[in-house]
C-alpha positions in Angstrom: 28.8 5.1 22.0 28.1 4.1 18.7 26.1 6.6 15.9 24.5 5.3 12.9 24.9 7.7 9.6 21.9 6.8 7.1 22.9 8.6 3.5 21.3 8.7 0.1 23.3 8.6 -2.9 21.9 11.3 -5.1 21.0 10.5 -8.6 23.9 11.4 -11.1 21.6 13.4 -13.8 18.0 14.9 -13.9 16.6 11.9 -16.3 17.5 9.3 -13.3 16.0 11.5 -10.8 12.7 11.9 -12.8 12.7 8.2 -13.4 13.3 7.7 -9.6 10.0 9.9 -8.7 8.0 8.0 -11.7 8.6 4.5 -10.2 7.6 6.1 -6.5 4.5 7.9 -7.9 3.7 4.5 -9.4 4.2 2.5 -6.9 2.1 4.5 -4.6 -0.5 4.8 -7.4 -0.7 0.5 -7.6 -0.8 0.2 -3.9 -4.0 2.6 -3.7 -5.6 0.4 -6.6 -5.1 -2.6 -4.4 -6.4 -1.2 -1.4 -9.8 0.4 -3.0 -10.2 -3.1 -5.1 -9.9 -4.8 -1.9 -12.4 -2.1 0.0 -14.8 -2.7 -2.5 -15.0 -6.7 -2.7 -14.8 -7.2 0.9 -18.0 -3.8 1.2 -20.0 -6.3 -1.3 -19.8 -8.9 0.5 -22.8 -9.4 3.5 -22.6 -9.5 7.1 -22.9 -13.5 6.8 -20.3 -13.9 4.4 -18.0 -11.6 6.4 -18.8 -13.3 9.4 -17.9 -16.9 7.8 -14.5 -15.6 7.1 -14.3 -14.1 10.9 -14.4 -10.6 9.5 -16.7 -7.6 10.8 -17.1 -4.3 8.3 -14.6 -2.4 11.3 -12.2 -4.5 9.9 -12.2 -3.7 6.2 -9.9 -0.9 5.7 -6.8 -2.3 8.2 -7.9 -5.9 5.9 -7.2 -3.6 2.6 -4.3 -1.8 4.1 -2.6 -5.3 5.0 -3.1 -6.1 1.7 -0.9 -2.9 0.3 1.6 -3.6 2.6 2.7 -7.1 1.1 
């Protein structure tokens, strides 16, 4: 039976670790601008429009969460 070990190497200092949780916090805080950007272009768009592009308003938010994931 084989066992998979998944380890982290810990940051050597306090300054590498703080600059780890800066890049995370940033990332997170760029993929939220990206989903509310795309929320709000594909909310102002009409039903018609939406329609054209084979989109309904149910579809919006997994649309904007796609979007975050690439």
């Amino acid at each position: 039976m084989a066992y998979a070990a998944n380890t982290q190497v810990a940051p050597a200092n306090i300054f590498a670790r703080g600059a780890e949780i800066l890049a995370t916090v940033g990332a997170y805080i760029e993929r939220r601008r990206v989903y509310k950007q795309t929320v709000r272009e594909l909310s102002a768009l009409s039903n018609r429009e939406l329609a054209d592009l084979g989109l309904s308003r149910s579809m919006i938010r997994s649309i904007a969460l796609e979007a975050t994931s690439k």
